[in-house]
PQR file with spaces between the fields and no chain letter, atoms N, CA, C, O and H, PARSE charges and radii, in Angstrom:
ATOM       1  N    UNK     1      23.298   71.115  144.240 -0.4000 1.5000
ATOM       2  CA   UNK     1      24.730   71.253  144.443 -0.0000 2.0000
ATOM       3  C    UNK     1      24.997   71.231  145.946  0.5500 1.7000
ATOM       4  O    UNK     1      24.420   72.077  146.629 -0.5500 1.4000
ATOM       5  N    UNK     2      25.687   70.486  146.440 -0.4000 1.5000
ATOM       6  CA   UNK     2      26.152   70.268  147.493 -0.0000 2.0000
ATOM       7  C    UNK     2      27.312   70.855  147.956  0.5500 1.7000
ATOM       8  O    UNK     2      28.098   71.149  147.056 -0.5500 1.4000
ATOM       9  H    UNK     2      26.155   69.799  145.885  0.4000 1.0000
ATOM      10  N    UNK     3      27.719   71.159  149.261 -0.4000 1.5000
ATOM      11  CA   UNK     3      28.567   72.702  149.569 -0.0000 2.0000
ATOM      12  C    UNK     3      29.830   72.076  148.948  0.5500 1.7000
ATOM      13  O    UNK     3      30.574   72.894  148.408 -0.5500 1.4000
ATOM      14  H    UNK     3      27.080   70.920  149.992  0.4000 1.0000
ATOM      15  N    UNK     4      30.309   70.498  148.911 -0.4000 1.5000
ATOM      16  CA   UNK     4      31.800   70.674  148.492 -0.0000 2.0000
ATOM      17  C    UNK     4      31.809   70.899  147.163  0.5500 1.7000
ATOM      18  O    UNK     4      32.853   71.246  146.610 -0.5500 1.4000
ATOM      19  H    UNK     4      29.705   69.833  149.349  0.4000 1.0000
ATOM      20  N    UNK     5      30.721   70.741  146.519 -0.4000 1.5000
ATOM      21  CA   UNK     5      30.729   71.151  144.834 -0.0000 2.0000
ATOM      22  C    UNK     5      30.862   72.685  144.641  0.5500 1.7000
ATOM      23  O    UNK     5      31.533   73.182  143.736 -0.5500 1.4000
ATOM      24  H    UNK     5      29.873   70.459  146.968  0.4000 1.0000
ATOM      25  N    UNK     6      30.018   73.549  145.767 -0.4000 1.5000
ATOM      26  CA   UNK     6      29.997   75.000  146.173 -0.0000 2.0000
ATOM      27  C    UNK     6      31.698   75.507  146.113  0.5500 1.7000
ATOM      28  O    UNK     6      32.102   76.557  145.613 -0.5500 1.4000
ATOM      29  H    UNK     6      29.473   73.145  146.502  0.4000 1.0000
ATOM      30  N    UNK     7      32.405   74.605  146.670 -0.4000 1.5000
ATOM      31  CA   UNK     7      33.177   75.149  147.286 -0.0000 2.0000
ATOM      32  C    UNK     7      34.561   74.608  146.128  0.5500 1.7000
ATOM      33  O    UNK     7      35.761   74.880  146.167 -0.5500 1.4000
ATOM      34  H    UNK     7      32.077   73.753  147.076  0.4000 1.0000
ATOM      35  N    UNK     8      34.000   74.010  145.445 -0.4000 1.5000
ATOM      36  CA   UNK     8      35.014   73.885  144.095 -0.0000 2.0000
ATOM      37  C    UNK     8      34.589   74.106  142.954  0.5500 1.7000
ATOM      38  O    UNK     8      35.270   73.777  141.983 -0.5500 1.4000
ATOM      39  H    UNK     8      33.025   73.790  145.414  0.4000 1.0000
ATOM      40  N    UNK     9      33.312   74.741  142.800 -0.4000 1.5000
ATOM      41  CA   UNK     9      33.400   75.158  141.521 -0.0000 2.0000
ATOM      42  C    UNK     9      32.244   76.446  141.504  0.5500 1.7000
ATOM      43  O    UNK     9      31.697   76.875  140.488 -0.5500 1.4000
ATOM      44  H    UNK     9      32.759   75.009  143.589  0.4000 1.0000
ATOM      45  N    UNK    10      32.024   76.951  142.944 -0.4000 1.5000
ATOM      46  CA   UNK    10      31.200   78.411  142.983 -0.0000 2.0000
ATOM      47  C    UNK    10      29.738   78.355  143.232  0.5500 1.7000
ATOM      48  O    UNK    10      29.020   77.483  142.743 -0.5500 1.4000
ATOM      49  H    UNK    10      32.468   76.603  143.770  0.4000 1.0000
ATOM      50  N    UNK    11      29.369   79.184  143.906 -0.4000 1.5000
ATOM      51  CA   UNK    11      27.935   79.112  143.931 -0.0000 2.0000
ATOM      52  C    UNK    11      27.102   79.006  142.530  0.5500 1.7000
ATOM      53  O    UNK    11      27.499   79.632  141.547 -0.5500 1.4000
ATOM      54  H    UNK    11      29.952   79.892  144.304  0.4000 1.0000
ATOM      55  N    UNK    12      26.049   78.273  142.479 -0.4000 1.5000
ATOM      56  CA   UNK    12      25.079   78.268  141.468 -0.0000 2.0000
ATOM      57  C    UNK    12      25.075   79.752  141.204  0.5500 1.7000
ATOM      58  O    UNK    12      25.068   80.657  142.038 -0.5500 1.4000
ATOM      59  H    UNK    12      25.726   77.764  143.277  0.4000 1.0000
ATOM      60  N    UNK    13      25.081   79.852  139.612 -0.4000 1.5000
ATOM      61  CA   UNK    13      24.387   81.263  139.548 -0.0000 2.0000
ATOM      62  C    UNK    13      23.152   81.918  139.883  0.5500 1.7000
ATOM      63  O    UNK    13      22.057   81.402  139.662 -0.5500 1.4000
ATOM      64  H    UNK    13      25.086   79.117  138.934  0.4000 1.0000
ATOM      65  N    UNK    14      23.294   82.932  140.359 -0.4000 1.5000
ATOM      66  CA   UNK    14      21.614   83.635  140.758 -0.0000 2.0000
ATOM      67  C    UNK    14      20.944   83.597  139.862  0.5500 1.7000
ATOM      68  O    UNK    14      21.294   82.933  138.886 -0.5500 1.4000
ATOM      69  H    UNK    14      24.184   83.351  140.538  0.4000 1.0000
ATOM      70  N    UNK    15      19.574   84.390  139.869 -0.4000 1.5000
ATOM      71  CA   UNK    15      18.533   84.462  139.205 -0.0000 2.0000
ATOM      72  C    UNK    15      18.484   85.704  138.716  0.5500 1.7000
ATOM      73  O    UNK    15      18.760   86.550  139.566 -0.5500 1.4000
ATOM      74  H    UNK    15      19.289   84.930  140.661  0.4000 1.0000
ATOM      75  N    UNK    16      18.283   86.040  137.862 -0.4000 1.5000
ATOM      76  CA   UNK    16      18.449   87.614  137.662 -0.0000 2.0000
ATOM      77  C    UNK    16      17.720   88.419  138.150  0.5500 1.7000
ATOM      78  O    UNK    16      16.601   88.004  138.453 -0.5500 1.4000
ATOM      79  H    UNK    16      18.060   85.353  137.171  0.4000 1.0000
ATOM      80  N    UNK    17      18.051   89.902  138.426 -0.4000 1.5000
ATOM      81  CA   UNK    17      17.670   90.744  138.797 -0.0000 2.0000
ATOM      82  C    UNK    17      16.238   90.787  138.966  0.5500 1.7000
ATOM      83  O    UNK    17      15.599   90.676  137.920 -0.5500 1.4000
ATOM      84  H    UNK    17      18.960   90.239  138.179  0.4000 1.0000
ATOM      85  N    UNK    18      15.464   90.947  140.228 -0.4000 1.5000
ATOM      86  CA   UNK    18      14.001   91.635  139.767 -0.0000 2.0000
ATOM      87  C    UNK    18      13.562   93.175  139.769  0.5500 1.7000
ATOM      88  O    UNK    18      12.521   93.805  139.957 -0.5500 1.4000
ATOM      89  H    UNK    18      15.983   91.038  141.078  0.4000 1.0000
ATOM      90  N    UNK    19      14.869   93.446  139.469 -0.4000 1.5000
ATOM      91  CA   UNK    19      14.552   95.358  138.842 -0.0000 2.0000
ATOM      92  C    UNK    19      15.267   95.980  138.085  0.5500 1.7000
ATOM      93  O    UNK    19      16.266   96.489  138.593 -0.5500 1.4000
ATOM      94  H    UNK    19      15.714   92.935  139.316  0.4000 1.0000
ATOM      95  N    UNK    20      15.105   96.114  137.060 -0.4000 1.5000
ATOM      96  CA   UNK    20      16.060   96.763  136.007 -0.0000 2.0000
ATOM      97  C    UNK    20      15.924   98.494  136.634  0.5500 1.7000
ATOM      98  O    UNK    20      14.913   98.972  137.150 -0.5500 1.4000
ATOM      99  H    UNK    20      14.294   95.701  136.647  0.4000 1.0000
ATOM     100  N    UNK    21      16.920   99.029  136.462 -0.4000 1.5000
ATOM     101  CA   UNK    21      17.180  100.601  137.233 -0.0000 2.0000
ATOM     102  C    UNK    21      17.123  100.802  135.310  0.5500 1.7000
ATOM     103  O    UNK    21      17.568  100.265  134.295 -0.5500 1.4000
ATOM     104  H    UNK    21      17.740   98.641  136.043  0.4000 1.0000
ATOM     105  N    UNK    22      15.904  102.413  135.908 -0.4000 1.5000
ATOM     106  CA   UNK    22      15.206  102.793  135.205 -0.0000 2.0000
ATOM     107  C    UNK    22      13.783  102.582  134.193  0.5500 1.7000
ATOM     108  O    UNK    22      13.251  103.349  133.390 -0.5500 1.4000
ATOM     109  H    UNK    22      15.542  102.849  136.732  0.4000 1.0000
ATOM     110  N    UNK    23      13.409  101.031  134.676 -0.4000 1.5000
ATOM     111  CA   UNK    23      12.562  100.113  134.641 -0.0000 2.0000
ATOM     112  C    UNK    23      10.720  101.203  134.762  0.5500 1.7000
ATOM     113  O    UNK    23      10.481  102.136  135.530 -0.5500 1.4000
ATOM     114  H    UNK    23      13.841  100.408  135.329  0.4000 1.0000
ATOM     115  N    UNK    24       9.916  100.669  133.855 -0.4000 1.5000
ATOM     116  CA   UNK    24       8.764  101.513  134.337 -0.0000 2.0000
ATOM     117  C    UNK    24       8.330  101.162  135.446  0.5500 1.7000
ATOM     118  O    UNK    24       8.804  100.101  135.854 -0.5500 1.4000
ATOM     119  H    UNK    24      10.110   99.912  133.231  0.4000 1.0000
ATOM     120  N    UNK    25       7.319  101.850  136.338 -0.4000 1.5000
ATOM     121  CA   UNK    25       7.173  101.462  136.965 -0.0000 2.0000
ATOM     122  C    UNK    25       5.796  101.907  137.204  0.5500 1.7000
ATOM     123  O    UNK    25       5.613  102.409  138.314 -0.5500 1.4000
ATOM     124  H    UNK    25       6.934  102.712  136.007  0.4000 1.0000
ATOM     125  N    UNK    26       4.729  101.834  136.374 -0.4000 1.5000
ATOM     126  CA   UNK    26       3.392  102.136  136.347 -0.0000 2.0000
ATOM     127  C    UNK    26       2.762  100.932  137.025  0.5500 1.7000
ATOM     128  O    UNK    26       2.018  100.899  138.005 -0.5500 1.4000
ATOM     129  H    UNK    26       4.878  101.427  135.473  0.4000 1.0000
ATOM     130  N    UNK    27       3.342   99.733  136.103 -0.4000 1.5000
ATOM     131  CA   UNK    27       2.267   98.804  136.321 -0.0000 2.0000
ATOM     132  C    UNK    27       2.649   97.805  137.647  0.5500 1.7000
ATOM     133  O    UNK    27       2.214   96.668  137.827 -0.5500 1.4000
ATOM     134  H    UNK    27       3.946   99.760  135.306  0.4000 1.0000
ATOM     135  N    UNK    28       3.639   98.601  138.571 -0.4000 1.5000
ATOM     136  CA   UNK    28       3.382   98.305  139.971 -0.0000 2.0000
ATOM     137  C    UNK    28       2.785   98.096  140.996  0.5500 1.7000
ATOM     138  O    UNK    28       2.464   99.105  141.623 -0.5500 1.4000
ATOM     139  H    UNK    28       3.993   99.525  138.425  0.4000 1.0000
ATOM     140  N    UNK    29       2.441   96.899  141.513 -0.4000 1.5000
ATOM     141  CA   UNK    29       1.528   97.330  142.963 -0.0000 2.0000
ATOM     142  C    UNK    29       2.702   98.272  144.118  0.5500 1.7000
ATOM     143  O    UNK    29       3.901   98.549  144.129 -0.5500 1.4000
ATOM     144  H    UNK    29       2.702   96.079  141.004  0.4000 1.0000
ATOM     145  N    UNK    30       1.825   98.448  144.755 -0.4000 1.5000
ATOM     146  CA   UNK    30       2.802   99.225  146.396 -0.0000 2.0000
ATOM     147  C    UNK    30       3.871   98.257  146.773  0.5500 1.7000
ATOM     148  O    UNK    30       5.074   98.442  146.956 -0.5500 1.4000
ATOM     149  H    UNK    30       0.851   98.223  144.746  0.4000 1.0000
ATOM     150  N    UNK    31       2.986   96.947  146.862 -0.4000 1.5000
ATOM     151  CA   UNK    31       3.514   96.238  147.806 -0.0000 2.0000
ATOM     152  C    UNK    31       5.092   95.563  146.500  0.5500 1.7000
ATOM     153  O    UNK    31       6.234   95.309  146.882 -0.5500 1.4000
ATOM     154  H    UNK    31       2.009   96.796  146.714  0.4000 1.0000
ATOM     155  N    UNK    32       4.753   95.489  145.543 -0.4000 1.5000
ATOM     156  CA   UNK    32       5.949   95.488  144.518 -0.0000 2.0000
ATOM     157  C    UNK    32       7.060   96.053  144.474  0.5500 1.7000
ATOM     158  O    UNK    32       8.232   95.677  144.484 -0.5500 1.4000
ATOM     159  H    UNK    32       3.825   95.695  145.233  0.4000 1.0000
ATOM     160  N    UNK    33       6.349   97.346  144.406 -0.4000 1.5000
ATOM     161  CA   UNK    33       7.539   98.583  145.031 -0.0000 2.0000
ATOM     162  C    UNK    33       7.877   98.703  146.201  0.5500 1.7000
ATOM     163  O    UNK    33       8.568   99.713  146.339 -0.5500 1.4000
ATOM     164  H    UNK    33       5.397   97.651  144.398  0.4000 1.0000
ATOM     165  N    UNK    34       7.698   98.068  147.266 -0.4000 1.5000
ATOM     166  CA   UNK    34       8.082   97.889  148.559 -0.0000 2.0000
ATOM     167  C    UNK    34       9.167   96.432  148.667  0.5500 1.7000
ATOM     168  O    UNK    34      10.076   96.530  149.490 -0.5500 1.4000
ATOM     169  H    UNK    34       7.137   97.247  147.154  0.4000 1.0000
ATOM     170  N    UNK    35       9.105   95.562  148.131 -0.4000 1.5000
ATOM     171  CA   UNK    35       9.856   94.646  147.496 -0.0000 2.0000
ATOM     172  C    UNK    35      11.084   94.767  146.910  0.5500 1.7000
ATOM     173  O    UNK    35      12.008   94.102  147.380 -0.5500 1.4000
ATOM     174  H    UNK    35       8.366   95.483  147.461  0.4000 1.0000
ATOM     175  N    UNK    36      11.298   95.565  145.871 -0.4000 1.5000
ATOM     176  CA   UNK    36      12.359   96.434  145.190 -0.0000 2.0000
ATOM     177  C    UNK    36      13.121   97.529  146.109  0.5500 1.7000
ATOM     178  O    UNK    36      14.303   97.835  145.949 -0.5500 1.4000
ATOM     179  H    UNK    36      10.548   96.105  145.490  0.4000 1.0000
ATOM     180  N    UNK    37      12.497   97.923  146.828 -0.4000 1.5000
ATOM     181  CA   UNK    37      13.158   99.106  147.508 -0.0000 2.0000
ATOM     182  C    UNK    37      13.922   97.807  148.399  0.5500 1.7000
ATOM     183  O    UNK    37      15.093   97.498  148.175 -0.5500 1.4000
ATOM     184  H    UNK    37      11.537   97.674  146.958  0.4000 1.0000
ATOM     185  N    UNK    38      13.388   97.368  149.048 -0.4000 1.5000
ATOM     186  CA   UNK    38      14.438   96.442  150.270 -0.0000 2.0000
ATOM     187  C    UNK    38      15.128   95.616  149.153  0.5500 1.7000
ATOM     188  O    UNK    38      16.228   96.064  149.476 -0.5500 1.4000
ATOM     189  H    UNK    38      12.437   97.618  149.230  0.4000 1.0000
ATOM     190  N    UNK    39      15.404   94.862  148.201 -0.4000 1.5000
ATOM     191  CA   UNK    39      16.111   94.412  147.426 -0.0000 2.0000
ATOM     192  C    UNK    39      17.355   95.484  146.827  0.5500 1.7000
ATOM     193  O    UNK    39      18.552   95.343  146.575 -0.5500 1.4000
ATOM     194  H    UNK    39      14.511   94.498  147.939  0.4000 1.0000
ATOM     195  N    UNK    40      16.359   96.642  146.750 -0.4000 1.5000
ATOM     196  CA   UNK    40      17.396   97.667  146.090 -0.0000 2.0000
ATOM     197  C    UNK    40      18.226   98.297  147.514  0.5500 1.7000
ATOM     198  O    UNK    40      19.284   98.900  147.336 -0.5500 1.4000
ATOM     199  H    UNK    40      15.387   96.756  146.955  0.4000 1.0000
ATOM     200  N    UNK    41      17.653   98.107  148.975 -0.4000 1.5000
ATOM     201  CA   UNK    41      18.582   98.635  150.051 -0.0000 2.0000
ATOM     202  C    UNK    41      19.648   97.849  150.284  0.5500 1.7000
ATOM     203  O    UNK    41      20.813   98.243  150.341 -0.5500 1.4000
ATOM     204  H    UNK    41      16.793   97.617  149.119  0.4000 1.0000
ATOM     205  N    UNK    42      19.132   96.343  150.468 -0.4000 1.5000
ATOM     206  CA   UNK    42      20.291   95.236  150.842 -0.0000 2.0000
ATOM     207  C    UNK    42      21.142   95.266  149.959  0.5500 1.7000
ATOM     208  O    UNK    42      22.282   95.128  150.403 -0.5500 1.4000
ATOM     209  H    UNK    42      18.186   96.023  150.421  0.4000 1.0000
ATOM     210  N    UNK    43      21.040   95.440  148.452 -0.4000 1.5000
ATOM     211  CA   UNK    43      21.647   95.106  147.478 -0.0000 2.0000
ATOM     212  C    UNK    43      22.959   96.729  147.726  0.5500 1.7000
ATOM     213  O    UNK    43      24.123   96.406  147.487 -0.5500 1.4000
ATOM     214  H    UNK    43      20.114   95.552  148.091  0.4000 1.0000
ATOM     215  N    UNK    44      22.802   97.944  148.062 -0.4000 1.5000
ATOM     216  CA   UNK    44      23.747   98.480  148.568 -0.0000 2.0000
ATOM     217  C    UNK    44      24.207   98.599  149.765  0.5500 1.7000
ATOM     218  O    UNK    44      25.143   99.389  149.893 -0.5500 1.4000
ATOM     219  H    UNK    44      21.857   98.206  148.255  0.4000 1.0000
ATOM     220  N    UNK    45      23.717   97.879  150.986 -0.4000 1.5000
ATOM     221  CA   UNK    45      24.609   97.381  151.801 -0.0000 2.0000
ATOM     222  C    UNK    45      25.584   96.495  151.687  0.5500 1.7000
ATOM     223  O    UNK    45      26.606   96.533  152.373 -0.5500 1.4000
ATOM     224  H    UNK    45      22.957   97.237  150.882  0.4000 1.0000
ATOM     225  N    UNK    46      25.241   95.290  150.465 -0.4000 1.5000
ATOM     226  CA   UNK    46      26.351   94.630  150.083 -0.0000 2.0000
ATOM     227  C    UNK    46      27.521   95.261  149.176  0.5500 1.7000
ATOM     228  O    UNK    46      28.733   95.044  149.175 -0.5500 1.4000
ATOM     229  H    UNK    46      24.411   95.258  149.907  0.4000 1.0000
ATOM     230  N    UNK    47      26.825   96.008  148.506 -0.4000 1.5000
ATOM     231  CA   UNK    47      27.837   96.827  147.935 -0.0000 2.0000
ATOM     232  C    UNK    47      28.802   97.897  148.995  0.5500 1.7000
ATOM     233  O    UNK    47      30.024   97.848  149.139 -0.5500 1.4000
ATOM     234  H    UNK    47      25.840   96.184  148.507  0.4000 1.0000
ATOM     235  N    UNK    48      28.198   98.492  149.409 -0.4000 1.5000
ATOM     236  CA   UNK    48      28.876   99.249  150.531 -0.0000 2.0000
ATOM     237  C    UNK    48      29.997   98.362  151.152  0.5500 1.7000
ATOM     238  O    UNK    48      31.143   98.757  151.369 -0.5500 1.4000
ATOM     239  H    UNK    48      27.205   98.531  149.292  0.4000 1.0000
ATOM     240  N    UNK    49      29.457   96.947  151.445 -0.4000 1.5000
ATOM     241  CA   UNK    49      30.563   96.604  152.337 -0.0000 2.0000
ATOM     242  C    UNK    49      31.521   95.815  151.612  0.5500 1.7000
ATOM     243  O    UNK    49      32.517   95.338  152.155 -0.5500 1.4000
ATOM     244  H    UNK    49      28.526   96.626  151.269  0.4000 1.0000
ATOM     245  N    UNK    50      31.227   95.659  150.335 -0.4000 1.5000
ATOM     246  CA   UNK    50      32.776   95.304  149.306 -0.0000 2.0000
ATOM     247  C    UNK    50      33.387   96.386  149.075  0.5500 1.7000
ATOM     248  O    UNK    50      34.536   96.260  148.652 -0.5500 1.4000
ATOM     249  H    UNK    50      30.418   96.046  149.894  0.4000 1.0000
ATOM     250  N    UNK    51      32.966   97.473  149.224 -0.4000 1.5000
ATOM     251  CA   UNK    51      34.091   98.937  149.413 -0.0000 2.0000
ATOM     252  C    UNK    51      34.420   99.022  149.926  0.5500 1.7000
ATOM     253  O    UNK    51      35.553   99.366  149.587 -0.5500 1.4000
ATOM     254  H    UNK    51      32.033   97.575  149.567  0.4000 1.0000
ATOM     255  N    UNK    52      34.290   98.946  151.399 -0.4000 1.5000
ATOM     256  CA   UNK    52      34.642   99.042  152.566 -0.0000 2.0000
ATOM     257  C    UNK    52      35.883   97.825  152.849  0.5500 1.7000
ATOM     258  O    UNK    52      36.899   97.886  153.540 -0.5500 1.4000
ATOM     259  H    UNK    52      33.371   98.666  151.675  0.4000 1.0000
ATOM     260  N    UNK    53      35.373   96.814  152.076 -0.4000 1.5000
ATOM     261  CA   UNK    53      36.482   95.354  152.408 -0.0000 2.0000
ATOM     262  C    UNK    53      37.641   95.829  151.536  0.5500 1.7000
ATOM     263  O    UNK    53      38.725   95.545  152.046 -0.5500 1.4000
ATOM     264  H    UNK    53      34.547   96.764  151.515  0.4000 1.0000
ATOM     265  N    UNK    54      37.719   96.396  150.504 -0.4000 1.5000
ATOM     266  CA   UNK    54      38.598   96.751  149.447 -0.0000 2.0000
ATOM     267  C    UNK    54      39.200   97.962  149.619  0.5500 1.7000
ATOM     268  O    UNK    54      40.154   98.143  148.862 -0.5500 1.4000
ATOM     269  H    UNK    54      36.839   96.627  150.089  0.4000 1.0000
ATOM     270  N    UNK    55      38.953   98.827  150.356 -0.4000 1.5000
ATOM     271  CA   UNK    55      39.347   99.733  151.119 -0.0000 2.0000
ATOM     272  C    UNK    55      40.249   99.573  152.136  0.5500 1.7000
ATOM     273  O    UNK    55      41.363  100.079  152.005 -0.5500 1.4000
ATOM     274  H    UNK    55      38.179   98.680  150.971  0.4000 1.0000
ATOM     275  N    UNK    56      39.949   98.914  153.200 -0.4000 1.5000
ATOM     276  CA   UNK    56      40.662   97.630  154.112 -0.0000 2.0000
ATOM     277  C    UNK    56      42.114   97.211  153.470  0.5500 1.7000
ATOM     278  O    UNK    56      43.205   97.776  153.544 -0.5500 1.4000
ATOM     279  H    UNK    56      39.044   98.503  153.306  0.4000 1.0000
ATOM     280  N    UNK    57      41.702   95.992  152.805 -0.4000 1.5000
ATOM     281  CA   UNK    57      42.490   95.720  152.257 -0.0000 2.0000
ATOM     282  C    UNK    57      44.036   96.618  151.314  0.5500 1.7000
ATOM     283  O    UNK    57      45.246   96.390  151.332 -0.5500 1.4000
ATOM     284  H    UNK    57      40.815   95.533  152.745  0.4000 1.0000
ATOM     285  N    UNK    58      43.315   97.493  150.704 -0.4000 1.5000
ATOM     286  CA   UNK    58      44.281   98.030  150.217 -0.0000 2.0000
ATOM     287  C    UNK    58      45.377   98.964  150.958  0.5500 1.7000
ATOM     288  O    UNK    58      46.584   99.087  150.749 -0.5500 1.4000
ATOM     289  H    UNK    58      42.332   97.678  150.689  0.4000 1.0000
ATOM     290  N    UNK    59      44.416   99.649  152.010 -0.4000 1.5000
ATOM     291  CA   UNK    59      44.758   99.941  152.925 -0.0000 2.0000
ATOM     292  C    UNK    59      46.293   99.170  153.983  0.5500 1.7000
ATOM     293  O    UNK    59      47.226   99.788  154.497 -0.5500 1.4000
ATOM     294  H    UNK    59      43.436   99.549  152.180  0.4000 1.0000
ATOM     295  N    UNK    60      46.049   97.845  153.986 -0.4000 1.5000
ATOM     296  CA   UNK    60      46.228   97.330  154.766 -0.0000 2.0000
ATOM     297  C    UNK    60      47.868   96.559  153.852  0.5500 1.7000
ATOM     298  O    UNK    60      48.823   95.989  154.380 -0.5500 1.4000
ATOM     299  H    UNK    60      45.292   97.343  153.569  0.4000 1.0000
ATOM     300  N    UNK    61      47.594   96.886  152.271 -0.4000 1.5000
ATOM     301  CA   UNK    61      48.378   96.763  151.497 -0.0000 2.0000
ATOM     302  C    UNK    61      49.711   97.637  151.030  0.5500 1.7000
ATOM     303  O    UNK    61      50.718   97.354  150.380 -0.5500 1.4000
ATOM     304  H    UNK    61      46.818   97.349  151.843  0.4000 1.0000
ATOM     305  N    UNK    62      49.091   99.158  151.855 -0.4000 1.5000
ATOM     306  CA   UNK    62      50.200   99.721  151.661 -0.0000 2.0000
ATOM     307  C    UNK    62      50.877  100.211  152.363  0.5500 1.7000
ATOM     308  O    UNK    62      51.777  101.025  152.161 -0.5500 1.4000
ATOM     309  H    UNK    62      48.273   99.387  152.383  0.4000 1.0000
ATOM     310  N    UNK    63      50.369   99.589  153.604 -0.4000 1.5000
ATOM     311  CA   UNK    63      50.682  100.327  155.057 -0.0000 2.0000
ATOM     312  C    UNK    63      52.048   99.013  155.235  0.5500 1.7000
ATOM     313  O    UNK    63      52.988   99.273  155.986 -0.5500 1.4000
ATOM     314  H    UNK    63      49.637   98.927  153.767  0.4000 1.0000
ATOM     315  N    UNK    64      52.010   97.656  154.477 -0.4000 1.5000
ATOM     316  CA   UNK    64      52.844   96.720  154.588 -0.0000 2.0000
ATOM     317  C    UNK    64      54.161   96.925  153.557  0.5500 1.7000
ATOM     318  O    UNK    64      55.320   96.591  153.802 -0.5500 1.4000
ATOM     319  H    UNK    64      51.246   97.445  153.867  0.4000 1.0000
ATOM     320  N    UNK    65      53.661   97.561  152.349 -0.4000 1.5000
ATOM     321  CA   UNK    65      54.777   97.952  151.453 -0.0000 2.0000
ATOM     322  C    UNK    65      55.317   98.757  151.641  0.5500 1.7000
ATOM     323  O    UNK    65      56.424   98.788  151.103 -0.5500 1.4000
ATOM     324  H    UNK    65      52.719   97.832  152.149  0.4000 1.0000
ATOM     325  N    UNK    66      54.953   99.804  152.422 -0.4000 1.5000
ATOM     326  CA   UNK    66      55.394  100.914  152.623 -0.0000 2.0000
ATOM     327  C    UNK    66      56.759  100.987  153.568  0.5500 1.7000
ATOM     328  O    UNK    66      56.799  100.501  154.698 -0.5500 1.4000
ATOM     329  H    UNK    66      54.054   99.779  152.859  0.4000 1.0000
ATOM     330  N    UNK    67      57.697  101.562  153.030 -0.4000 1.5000
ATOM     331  CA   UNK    67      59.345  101.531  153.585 -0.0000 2.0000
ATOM     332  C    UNK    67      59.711  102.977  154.034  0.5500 1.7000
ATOM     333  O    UNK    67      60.835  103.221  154.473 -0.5500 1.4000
ATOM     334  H    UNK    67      57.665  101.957  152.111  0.4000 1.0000
């Protein structure tokens, strides 16, 4: 997919998850679980910062309606 296809009909879908939360986790190596943890950190920095954008925003939504 090429970006103007990106850009009209969405990114390809991802791949799914490589950690189900609450997932066993015996048959882990370290270095597996070291994998998951930075997947599982970035993955709430992105979250963090769609709160933060939506926060913003709304913010920014009522500070304009507001009479």
């Amino acid at each position: 997919m090429d970006v103007d296809d990106e850009r009209i009909f969405g990114a390809p879908p991802r791949r799914s998850a490589a950690h189900e939360v609450g997932q066993n986790l015996d048959d882990l190596s370290l270095h597996q679980i070291e994998e998951r943890i930075a997947l599982l950190k970035a993955e709430i920095i992105r979250l963090e910062e769609a709160r933060d954008a939506k926060r913003a925003s709304r913010g920014a939504a009522a500070a304009f309606f507001k009479i």
